[in-house]
C-alpha positions in Angstrom: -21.7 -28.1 -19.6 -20.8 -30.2 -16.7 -19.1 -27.2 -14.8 -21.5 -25.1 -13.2 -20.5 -21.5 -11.7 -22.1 -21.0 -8.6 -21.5 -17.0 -8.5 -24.7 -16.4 -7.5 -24.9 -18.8 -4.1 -21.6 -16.7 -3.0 -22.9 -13.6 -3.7 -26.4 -14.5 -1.8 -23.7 -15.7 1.0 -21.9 -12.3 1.0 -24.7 -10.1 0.8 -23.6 -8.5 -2.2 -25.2 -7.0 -5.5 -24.3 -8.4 -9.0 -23.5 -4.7 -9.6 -21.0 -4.2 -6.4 -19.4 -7.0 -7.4 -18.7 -5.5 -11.0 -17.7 -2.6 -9.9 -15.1 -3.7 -7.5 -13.9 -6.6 -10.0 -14.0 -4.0 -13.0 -16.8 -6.3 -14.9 -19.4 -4.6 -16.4 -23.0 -6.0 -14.8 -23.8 -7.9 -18.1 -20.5 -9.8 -17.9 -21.2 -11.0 -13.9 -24.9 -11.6 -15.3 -23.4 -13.8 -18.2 -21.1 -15.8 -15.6 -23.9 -16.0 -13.3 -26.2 -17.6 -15.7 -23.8 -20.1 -16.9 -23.9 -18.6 -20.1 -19.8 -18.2 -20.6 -17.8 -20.9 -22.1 -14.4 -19.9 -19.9 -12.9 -17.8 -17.2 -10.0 -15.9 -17.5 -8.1 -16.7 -14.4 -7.3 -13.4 -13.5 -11.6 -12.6 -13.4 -11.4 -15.6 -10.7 -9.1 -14.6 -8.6 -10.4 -11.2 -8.3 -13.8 -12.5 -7.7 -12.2 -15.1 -5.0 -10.6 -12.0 -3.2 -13.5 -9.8 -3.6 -15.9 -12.7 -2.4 -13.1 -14.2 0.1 -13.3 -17.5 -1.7 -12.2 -20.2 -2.7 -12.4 -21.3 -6.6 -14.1 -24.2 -5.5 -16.3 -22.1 -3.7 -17.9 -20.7 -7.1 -17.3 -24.4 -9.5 -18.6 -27.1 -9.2 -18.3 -30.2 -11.6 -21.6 -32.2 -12.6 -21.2 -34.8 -15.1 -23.9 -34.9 -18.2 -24.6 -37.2 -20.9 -21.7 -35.3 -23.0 -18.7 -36.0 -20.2 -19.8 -39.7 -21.0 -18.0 -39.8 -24.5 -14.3 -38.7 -23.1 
């Protein structure tokens, strides 16, 4: 997929748990785990902004575009 979450750079950044994060953005840890991973097809907008102001972020912050051999074909 040729956007890439980068949850897990931020939350090295902050100094924060994949578990304080789910707490505090009312995830459960297998959810931030999935995003984490890359394993998610979407975001809910609301989930991002609530990890933006948890994280003090920027969306762009946590995606970042990177064109594959599928992007190609649009």
């Amino acid at each position: 997929m040729p956007v890439v979450v980068e949850l897990d750079v931020m939350l090295a950044r902050r100094k924060m748990r994949s578990k304080e994060l789910a707490q505090r953005i009312d995830l459960t840890e297998q959810q931030v785990s999935q995003l984490k991973s890359g394993k998610v097809r979407g975001m809910r907008f609301d989930t991002l902004s609530r990890i933006c102001d948890v994280l003090q972020c920027q969306p762009g912050d946590l995606l970042r575009y990177e064109p594959g051999p599928e992007a190609e074909g649009d």
